[in-house]
GUGUZA-456337 format. One record per residue (C-alpha): residue number from 1; residue in one letter; x, y, z negated. Coordinates in nm, 3 decimals. Each point is the difference from the previous one (the first is absolute). Layout:
<rs>
+------+------+---------+---------+---------+
: resi : resn :      c1 :      c2 :      c3 :
+------+------+---------+---------+---------+
:  NUM :    A :       X :       Y :       Z :
...
+------+------+---------+---------+---------+
</rs>
This chain:
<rs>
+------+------+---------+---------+---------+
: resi : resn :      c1 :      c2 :      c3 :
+------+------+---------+---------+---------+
:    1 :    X :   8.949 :   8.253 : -12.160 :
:    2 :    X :   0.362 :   0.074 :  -0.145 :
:    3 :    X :   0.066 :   0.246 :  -0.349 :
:    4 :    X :   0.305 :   0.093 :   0.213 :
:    5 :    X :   0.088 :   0.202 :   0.292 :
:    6 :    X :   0.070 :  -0.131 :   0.332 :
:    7 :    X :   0.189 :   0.286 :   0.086 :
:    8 :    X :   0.277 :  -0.187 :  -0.271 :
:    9 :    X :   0.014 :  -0.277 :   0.214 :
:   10 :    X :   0.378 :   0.011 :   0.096 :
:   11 :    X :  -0.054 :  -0.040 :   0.305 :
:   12 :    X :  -0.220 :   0.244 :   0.101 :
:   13 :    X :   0.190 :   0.238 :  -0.242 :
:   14 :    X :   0.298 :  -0.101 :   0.191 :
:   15 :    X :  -0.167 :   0.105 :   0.347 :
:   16 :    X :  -0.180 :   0.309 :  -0.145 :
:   17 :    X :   0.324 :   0.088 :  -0.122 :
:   18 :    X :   0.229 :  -0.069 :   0.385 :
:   19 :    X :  -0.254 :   0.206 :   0.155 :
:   20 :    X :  -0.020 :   0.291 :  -0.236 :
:   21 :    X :   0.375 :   0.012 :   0.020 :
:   22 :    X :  -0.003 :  -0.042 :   0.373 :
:   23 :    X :  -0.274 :   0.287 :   0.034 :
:   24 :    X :   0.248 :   0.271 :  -0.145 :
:   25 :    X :   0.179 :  -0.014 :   0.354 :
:   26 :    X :  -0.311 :   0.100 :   0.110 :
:   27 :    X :   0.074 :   0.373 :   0.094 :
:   28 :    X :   0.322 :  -0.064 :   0.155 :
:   29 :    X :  -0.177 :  -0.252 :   0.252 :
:   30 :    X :  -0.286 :   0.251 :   0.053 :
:   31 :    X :   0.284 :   0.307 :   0.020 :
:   32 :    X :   0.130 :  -0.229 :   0.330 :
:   33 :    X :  -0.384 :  -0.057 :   0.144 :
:   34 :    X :  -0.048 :   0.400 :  -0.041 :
:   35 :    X :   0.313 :   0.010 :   0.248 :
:   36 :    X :  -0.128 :  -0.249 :   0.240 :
:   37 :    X :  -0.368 :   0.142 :  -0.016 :
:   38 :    X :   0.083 :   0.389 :  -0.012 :
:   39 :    X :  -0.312 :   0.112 :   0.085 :
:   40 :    X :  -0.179 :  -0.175 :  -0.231 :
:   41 :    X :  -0.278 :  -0.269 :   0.016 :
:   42 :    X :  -0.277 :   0.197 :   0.161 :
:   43 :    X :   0.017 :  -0.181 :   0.349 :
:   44 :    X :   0.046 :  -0.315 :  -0.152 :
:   45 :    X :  -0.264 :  -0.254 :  -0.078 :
:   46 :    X :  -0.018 :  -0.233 :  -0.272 :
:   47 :    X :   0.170 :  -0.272 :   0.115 :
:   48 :    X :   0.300 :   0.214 :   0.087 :
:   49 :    X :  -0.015 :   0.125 :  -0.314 :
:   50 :    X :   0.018 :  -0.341 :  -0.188 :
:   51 :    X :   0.289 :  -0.136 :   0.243 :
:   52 :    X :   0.194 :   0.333 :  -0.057 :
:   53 :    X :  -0.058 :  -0.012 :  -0.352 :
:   54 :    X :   0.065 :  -0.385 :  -0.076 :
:   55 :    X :   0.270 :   0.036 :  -0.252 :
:   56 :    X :  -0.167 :   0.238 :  -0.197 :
:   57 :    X :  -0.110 :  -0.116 :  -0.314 :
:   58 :    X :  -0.247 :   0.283 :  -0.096 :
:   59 :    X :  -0.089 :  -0.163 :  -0.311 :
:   60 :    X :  -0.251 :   0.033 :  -0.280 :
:   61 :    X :   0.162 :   0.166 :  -0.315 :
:   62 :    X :   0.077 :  -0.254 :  -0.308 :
:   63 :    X :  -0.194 :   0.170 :  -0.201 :
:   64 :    X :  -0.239 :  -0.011 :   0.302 :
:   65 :    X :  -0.009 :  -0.336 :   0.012 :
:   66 :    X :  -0.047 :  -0.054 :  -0.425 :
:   67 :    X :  -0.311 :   0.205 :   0.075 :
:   68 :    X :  -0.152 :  -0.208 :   0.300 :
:   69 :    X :   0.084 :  -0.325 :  -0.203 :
:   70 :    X :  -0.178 :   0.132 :  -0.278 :
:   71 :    X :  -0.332 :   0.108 :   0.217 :
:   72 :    X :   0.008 :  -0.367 :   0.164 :
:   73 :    X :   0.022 :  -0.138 :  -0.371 :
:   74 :    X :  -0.297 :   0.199 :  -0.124 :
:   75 :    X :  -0.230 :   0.026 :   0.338 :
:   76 :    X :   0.060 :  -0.406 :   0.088 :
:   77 :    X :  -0.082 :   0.077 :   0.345 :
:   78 :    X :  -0.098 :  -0.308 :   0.222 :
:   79 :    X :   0.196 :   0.162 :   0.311 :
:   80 :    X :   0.265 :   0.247 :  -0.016 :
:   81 :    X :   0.077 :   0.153 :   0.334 :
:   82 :    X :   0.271 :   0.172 :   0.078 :
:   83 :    X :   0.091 :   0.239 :   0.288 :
:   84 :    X :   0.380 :   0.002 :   0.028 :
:   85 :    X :   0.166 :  -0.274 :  -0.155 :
:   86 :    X :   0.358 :   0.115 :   0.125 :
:   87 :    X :   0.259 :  -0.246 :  -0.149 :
:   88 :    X :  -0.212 :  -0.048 :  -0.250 :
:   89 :    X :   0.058 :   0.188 :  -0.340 :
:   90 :    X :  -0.359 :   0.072 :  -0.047 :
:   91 :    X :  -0.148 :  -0.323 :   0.113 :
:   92 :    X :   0.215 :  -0.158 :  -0.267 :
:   93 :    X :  -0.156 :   0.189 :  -0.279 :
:   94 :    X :  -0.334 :  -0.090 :   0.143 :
:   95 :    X :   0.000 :  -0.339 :   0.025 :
:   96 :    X :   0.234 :  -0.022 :  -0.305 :
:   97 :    X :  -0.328 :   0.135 :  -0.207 :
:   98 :    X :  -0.191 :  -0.219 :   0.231 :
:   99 :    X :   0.186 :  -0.326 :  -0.124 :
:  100 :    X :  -0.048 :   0.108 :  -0.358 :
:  101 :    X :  -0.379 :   0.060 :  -0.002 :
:  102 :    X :  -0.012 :  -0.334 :   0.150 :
:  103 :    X :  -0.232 :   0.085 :   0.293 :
:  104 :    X :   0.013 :   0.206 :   0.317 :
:  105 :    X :   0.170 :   0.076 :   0.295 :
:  106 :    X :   0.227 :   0.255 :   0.180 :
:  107 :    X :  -0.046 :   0.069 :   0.402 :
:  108 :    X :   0.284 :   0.219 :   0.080 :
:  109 :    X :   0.054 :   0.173 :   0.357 :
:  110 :    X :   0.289 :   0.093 :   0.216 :
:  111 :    X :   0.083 :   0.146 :   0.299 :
:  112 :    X :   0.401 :  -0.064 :   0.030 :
:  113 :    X :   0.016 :  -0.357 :   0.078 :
:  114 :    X :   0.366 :  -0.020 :  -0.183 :
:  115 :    X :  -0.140 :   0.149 :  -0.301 :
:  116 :    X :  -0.278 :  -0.245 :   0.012 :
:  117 :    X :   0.241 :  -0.301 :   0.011 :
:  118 :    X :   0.217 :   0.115 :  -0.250 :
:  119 :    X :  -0.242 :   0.082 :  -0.260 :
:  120 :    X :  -0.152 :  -0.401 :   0.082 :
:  121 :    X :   0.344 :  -0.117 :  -0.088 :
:  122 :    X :   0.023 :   0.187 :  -0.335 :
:  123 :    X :  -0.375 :  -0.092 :  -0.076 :
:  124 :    X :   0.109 :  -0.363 :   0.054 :
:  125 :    X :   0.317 :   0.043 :  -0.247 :
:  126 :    X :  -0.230 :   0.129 :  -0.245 :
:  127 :    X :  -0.237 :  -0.281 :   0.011 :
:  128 :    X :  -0.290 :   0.245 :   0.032 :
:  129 :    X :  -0.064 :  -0.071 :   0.378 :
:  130 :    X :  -0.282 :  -0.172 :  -0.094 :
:  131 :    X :  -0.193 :   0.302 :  -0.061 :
:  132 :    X :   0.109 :   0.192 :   0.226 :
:  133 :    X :  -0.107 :   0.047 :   0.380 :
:  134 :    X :   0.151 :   0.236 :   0.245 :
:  135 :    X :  -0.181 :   0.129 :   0.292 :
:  136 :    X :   0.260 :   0.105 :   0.260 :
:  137 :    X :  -0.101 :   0.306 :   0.224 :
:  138 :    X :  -0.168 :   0.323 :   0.005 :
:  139 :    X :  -0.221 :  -0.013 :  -0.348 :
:  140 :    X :  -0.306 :   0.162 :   0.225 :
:  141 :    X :  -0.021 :  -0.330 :   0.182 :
:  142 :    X :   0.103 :  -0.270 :  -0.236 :
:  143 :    X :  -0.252 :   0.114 :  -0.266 :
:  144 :    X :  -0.274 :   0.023 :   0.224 :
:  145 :    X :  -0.072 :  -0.378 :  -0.046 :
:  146 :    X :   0.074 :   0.017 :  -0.393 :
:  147 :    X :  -0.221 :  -0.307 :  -0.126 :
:  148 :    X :  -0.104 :   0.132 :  -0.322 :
:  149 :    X :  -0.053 :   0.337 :  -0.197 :
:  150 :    X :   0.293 :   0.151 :  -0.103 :
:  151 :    X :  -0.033 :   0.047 :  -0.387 :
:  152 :    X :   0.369 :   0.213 :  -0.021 :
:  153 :    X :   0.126 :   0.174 :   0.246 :
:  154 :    X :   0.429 :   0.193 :   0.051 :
:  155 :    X :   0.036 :   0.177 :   0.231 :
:  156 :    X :   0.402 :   0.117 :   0.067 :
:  157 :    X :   0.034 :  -0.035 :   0.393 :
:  158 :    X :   0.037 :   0.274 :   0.235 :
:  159 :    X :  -0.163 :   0.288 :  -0.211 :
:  160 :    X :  -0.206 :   0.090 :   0.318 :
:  161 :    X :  -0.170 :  -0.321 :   0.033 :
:  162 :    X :  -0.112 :  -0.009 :  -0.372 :
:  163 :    X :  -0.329 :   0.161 :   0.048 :
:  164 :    X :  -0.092 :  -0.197 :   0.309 :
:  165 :    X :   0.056 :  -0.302 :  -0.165 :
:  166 :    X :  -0.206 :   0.049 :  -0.277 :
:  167 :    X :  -0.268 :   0.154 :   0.214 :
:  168 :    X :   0.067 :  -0.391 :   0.149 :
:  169 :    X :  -0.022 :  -0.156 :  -0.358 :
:  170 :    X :  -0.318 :   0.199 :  -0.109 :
:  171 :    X :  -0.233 :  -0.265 :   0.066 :
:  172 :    X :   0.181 :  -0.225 :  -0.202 :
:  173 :    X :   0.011 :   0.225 :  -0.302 :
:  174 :    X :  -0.199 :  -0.109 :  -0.292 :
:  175 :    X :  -0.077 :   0.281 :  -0.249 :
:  176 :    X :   0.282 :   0.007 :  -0.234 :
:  177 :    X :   0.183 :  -0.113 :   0.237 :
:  178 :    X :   0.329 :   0.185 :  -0.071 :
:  179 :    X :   0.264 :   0.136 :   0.311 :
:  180 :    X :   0.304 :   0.109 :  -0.075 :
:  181 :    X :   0.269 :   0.236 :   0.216 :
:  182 :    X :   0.308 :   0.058 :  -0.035 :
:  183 :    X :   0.223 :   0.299 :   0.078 :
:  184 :    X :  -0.211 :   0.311 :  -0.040 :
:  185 :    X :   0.228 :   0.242 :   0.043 :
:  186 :    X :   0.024 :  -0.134 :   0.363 :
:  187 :    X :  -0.114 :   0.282 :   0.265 :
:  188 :    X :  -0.125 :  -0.257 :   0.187 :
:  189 :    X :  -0.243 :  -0.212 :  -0.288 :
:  190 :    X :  -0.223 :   0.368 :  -0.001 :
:  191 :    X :  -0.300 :  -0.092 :   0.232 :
:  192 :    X :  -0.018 :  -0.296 :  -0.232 :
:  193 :    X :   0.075 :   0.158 :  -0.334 :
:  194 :    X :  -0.307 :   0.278 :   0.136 :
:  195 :    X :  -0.228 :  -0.267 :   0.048 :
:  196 :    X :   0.032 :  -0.183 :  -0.327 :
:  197 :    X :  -0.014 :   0.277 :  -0.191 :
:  198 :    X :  -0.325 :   0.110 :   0.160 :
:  199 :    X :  -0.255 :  -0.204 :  -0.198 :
:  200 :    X :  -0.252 :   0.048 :   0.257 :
:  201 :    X :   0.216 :  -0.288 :   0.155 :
:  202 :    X :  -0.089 :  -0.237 :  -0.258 :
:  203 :    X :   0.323 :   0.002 :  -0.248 :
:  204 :    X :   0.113 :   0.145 :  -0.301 :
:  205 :    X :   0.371 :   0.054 :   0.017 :
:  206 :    X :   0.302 :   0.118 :  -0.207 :
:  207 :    X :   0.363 :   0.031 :   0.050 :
:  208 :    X :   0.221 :  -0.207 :  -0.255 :
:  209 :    X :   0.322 :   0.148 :  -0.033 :
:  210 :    X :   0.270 :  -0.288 :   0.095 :
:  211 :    X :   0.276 :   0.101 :   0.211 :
:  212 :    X :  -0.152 :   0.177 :   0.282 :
:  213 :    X :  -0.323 :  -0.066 :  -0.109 :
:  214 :    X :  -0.253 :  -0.278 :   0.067 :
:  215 :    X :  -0.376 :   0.142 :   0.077 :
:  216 :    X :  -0.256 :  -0.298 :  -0.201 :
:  217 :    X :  -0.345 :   0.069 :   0.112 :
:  218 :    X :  -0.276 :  -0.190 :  -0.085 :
:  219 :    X :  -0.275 :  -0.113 :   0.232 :
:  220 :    X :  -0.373 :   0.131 :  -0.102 :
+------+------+---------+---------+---------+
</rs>
């Protein structure tokens, strides 16, 4: 166990910082997708989605990220899973709390198979591949044969797959166990913000006010 931060390792500062700075030409990439997909996303699946959608960063906040690094250090979670590791941004914080607490592990998933292999690559420059495992596909197949529980769970993929994949992860949720959301001012994240906050589902849940909001409920 370290007294400092992994996230001041320069070289995952140095990534964490490229891909921040990279993910402000998000909306002008998205602005071009728009034109190309005028009618929206409604007939699309998935996998379409991904594939249209693989240069967009969509990343955690920073201050986002502070807060899941903080939650890793506190909870020490055996297994962190994550649904939507993107190019990475949020996996980083994870496992960077990971590394610190000196036990653990982060099992990441993606559906855009160039997403997936970039994020590898900057996991590898950071020297913190060793924690981290990505499962490459649709998250509704590739956590079906999760090997353990899953003791924290993010969930920041496609906002309309949120609640079915915790309704996958259930059975793996330990009381305590804590699940976090991001994005809650989403349209699309409302069947699963609805459930959450229903406590005859089994959590207790509150909105922390980062960016556009991160929804931490806790599993009774």
């Amino acid at each position: 166990m370290t007294s400092t931060s992994t996230l001041q390792d320069p070289r995952v500062a140095s990534a964490l910082d490229r891909m921040f700075r990279q993910a402000e030409q998000d909306e002008a990439i998205s602005r071009n997708i728009r034109t190309a997909w005028p009618e929206g996303f409604a007939p699309a699946d998935p996998q379409e989605q991904a594939d249209a959608k693989a240069e967009v960063y969509m990343p955690i906040s920073a201050r986002g990220g502070r807060l899941l690094y903080n939650l890793i250090r506190a909870v020490r979670p055996a297994t962190v899973v994550e649904f939507g590791t993107s190019f990475g941004i949020s996996t980083l914080h994870l496992a960077a709390a990971v590394r610190d607490n000196g036990t653990g592990r982060v099992i990441s998933t993606e559906l855009s198979a160039a997403k997936a292999a970039a994020a590898r690559r900057t996991f590898a420059e950071t020297g913190l591949d060793d924690l981290i495992t990505v499962l490459e596909g649709d998250a509704r197949d590739t956590l079906a044969g999760l090997d353990a529980s899953a003791d924290f769970v993010l969930l920041d993929g496609w906002k309309d797959l949120c609640l079915p994949v915790l309704r996958l992860l259930e059975p793996r949720l330990a009381p305590g166990t804590l699940v976090v959301a991001d994005d809650v001012d989403l349209e699309d994240l409302a069947p699963y913000l609805d459930y959450v906050r229903d406590s005859r589902n089994g959590y207790e849940s509150v909105t922390f006010p980062v960016e556009d909001g991160m929804e931490i409920s806790c599993r009774l």
